[in-house]
N, C-alpha and C positions, 0 to 999 in steps of 0.2 A: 412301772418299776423305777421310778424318779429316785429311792430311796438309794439306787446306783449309778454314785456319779463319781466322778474322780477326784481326787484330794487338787488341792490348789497348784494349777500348772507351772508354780514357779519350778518346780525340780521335774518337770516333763522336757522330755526332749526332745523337740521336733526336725522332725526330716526336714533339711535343706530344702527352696522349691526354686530356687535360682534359675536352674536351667530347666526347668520342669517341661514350657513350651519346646524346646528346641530336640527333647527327646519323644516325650509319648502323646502330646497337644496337650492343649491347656484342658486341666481341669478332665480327667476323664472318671470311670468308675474305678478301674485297679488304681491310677494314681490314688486316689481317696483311701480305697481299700490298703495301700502298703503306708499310707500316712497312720489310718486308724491301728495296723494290725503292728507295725514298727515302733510306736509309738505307747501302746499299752504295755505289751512285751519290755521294752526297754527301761521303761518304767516299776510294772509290777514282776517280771517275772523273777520267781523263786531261785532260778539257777542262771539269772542276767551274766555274771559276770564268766560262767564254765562255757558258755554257747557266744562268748566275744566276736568271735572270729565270723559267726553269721549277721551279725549286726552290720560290720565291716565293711562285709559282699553286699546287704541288702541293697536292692538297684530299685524304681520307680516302674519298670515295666516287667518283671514278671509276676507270675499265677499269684494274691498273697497267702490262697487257701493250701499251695503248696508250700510257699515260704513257712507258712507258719507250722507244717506239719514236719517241716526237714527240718526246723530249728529248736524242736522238743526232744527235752536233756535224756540221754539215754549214756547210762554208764552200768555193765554188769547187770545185775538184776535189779537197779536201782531205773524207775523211765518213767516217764511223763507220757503217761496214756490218753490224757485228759484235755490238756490246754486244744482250744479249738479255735476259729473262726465261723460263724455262720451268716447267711445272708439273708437266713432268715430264724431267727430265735425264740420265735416263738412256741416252736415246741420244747425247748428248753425251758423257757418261763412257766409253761402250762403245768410241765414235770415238777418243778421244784417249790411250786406255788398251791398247787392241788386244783388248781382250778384250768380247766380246759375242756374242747373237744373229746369226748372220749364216750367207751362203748361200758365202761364200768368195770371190766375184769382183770386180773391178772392171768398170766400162763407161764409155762415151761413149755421147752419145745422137746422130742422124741422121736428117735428113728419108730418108724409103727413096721416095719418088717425086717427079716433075716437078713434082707439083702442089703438094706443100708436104702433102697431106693427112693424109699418115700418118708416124709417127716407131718409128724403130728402135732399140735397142741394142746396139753392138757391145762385145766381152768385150776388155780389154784385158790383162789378166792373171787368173790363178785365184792362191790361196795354196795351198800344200800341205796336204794331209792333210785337205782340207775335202771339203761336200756337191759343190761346182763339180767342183774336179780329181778327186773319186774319177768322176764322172759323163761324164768325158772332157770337159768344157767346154773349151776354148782360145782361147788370142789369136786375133782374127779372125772368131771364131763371131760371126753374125748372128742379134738375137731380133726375132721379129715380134709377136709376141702375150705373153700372158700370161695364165695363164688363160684363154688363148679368146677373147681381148678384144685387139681391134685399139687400139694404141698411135695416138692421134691428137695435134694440139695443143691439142685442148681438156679432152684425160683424161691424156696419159699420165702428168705431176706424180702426180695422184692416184696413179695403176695404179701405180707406180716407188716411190711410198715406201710405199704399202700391202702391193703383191705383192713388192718384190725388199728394201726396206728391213723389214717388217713383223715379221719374224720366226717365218712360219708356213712353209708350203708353195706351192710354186706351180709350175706347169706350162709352161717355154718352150717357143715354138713358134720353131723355126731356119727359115732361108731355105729349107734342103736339105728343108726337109722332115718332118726329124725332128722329135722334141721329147724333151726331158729333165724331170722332174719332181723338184725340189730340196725338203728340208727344212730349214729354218735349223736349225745345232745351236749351242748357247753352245761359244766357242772363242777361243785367244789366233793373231789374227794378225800370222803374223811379218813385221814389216817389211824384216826383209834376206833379200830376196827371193831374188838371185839375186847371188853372187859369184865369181868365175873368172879366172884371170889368162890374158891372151891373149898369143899372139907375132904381132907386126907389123915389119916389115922388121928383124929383130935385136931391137927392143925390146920389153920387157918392158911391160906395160900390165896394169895391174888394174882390174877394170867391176865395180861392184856397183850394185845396183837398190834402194834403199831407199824403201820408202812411207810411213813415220812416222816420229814422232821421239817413240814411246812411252817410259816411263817402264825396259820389262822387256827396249828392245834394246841397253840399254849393255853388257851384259854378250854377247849372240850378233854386235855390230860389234868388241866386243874380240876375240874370237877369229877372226874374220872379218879380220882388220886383223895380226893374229898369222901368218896363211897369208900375206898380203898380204908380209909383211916377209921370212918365209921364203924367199917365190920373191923375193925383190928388185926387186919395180916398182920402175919409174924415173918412172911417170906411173898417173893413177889418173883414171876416167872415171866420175864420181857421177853416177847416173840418178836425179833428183827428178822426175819430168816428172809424176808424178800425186802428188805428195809436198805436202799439203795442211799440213802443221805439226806441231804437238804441244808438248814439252815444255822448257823454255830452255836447263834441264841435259843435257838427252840432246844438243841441239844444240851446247852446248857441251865435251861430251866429245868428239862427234865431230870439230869443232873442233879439239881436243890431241891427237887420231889424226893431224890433216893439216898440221896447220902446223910453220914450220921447229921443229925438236927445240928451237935455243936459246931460242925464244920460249914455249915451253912450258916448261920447265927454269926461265926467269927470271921466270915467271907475269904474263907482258905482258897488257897489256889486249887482250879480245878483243870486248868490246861495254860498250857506255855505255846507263846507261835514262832518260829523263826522264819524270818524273813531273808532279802537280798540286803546287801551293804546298806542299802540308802534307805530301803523302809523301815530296817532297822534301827535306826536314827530316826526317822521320822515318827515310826511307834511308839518310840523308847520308854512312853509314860503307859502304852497301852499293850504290852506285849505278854502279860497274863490275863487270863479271863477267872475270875471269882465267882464261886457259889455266891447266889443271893439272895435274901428274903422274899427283897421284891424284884419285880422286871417290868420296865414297860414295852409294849408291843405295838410296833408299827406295821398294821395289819395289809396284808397283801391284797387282799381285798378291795383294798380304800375304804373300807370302814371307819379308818381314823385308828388314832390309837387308844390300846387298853392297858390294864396292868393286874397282874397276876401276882399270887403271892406263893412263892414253893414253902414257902416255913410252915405255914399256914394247913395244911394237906398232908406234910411229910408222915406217911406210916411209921418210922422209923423200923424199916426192917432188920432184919435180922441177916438175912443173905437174899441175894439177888442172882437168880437162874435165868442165864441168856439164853436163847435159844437162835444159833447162826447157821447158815451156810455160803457162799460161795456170791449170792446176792446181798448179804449184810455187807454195806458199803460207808467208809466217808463217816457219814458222821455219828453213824450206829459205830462206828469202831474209834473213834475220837470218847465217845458216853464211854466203852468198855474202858479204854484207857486209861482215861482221865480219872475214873472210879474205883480201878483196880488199886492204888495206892492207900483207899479209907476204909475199904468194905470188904466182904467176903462175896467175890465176881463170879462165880460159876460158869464156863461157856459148855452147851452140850449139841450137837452138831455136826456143823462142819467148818473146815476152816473159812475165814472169814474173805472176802476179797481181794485185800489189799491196799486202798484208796487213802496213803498215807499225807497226805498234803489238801489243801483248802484254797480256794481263786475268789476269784472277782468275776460276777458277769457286766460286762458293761455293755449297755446299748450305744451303737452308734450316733445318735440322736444326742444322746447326754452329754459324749466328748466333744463333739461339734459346739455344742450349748455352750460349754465351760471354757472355748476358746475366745481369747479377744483380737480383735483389730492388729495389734502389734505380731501375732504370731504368722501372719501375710495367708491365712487359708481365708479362701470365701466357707464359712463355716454354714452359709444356706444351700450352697452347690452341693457342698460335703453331704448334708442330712440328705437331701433329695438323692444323690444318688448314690446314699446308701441305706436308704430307709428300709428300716426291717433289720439292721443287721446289725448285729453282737459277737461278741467274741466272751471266752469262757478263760481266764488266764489262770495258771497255778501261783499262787502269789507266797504261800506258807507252807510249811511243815509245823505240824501240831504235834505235842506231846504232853507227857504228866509233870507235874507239881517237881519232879525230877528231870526233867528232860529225858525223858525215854518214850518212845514211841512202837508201840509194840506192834502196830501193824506195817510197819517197812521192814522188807520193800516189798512181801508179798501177802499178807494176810496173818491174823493173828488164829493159831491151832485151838482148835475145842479141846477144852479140858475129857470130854466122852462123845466119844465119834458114834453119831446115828445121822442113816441118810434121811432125808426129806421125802416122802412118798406120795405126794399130791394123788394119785390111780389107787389111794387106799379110799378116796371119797370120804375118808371123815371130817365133820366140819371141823376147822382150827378152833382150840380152848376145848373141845371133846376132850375128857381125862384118856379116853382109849386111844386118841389121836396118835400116833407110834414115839414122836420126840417127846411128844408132851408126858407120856406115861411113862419113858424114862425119866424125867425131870425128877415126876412125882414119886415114881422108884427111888432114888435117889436120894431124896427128899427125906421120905419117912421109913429108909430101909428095907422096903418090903420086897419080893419077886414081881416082875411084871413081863409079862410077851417078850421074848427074843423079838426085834426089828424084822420088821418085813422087808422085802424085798420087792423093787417095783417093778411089774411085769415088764417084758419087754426089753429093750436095748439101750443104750448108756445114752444121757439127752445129745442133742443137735448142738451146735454151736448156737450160744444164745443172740436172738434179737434184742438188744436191749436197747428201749426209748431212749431220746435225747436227755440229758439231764443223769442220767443211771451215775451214780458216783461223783456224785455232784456235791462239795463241802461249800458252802458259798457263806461268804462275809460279808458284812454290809461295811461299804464305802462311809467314811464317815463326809459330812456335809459340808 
């Protein structure tokens, strides 16, 4: 993740280390840790100047993963859920990249009885070519166990990011009975999931399922978007419904896939950032993002980079049918924004998450790097003992060509409320799918099923991966 480094530390402000010996010894882990997490904060954070007074207090010797949690802006309904520290980042990176450890599936979680006792796992989609769908896993499949161990509400957090997040092996135990035994293998998954163009009373409609907005799918939505123009949709049904965020640029290509041609061609503004006092100043030439023709892509992968062309592809739809819930995050609600001022936006749903602002992840390794001699840190002590570790900072608030930001501070409301019923077992892009057959209801006027209702009792408090509502920016160089 090199491509995440800090702007040039002349307007960085480093913690004093004067007396650093004489309070916590020289050079320990937390000292490091409140230099890194002091230091990023002060610099990139979005509400620097409302949270003064922690800056103030910040001291060399306490927790920073505490400091950094007690120093996240909370006003009203307006709060920084987000800004973090980790000591180890890597599963943030794995989330936001598509590439990582993992077993291939998605889920929601569900009380499985009356009494609230026990909690389930229902599969809401597998990725391709993974440990899940070689294993037959599918939408609808019901897990009770894991390893043997009943999912309750007082373990299953635990059981869910050790057994299904962890990276190893683990054993589900299904309703039916069966059980399957997954291996995590490292893998890049793809977020364009599922793409297809349907016929509905005469029109043309294209439905693609996207789950990220990684760094490595501008180039499989270009082509995706290529099919799309082929068969000539006239309307286009984007499924974020588990689409937790990712990258500004990916969300802004896909952006110059969907909006009108001219406004792509004329490089209209397609989002505004606001920043703290001083990034402010320091952006000031870079503080709108533009539709483009073209983009190049500094691939996560290390592939090197590519370059994609949105003009090139754009179907020039007609209207665009969101499909959200509750997990549409960040930068799936940055695209609705941002597009709601040129196009006819549809959302049908539920309301959206919330994830109105965009950060910086920086590795610790990178800050360290970008210090010199003059700033008095041993910046090889610094990486050693902080290696592995990042911090996730809120840096921006994103909005439209207007400044308006329709998802602060809690989510932006579906235009036609339909829940999400993953236990109906239809594959996603199915026309009978329940969100989706409203779409197409909708669509071409016709009757379709009253929404189902999904058996059982109202889901669990969700586990969600590292990374979940993650709008990230790239540092510039």
């Amino acid at each position: 993740m090199k491509h995440f480094r800090p702007f040039l530390l002349a307007v960085l402000l480093l913690v004093p280390v004067g007396c650093v010996k004489d309070v916590i010894g020289l050079y320990d882990t937390t000292y490091y840790g409140n230099v890194f997490a002091y230091n990023l904060m002060k610099t990139y954070y979005l509400w620097e100047a409302e949270v003064a007074d922690g800056f103030s207090s910040w001291t060399y010797s306490e927790d920073p993963f505490q400091k950094v949690e007690s120093m996240r802006y909370k006003n009203g309904d307006l709060e920084d859920k987000w800004t973090r520290l980790y000591d180890d980042c890597s599963g943030f990176i794995g989330t936001v990249t598509g590439s990582k450890l993992s077993l291939g599936f998605d889920f929601g979680l569900y009380y499985a009885n009356a009494s609230h006792s026990r909690v389930c796992a229902v599969v809401r989609y597998t990725y391709a070519d993974s440990p899940a769908s070689g294993a037959g896993l599918k939408r609808g499949d019901i897990i009770l166990t894991l390893d043997g161990k009943e999912m309750t509400p007082d373990n299953y957090k635990t059981l869910v990011n050790e057994k299904i997040y962890g990276g190893g092996t683990v054993k589900l135990g299904l309703n039916n009975g069966n059980s399957v035994t997954l291996t995590a293998v490292q893998q890049y998954e793809n977020p364009v999931q599922t793409a297809l163009t349907l016929q509905a009373e005469g029109k043309k409609i294209g439905y693609l399922h996207f789950t990220s907005f990684t760094m490595d799918a501008c180039r499989d939505l270009e082509e995706t978007f290529r099919r799309f123009k082929a068969d000539g949709i006239e309307e286009l049904v984007l499924d974020l419904r588990y689409n937790g965020g990712g990258y500004t640029v990916t969300s802004a290509v896909l952006a110059s896939m969907l909006a009108p041609l001219s406004e792509v061609n004329a490089g209209s503004v397609f989002n505004r950032d606001v920043y703290n006092k001083d990034l402010n100043e320091y952006y000031k030439d870079r503080l709108e993002t533009p539709f483009a023709a073209e983009y190049e892509i500094d691939a996560s992968s290390g592939s090197g980079k590519y370059k994609v062309h949105p003009a090139q592809v754009n179907p020039c739809i007609k209207k665009l049918w969101v499909i959200t819930t509750d997990d549409t995050a960040s930068a799936s609600e940055a695209l609705i924004c941002g597009l709601k001022p040129y196009m006819d936006v549809v959302l049908v749903g539920e309301k959206t998450y919330g994830k109105f602002c965009g950060g910086f992840l920086i590795q610790a390794e990178d800050f360290f790097d970008a210090l010199s001699d003059e700033d008095g840190i041993d910046a090889e002590e610094g990486k050693e003992k902080l290696a592995g570790w990042g911090m996730y900072v809120i840096a921006s608030r994103y909005a439209d060509k207007d400044g308006v930001t329709l998802s602060m501070p809690n989510g932006i409301p579906a235009d036609y409320e339909v829940k999400d019923n993953p236990r109906e077992a239809i594959p996603l892009g199915d026309p009978s799918e329940t969100m989706l057959a409203k779409v197409l209801a909708l669509s071409t006027g016709t009757v379709t099923k009253a929404p189902l209702t999904a058996p059982g009792l109202p889901p669990a408090p969700l586990v969600r991966p590292a990374g979940f509502g993650a709008l990230l920016k790239t540092l510039p160089k």
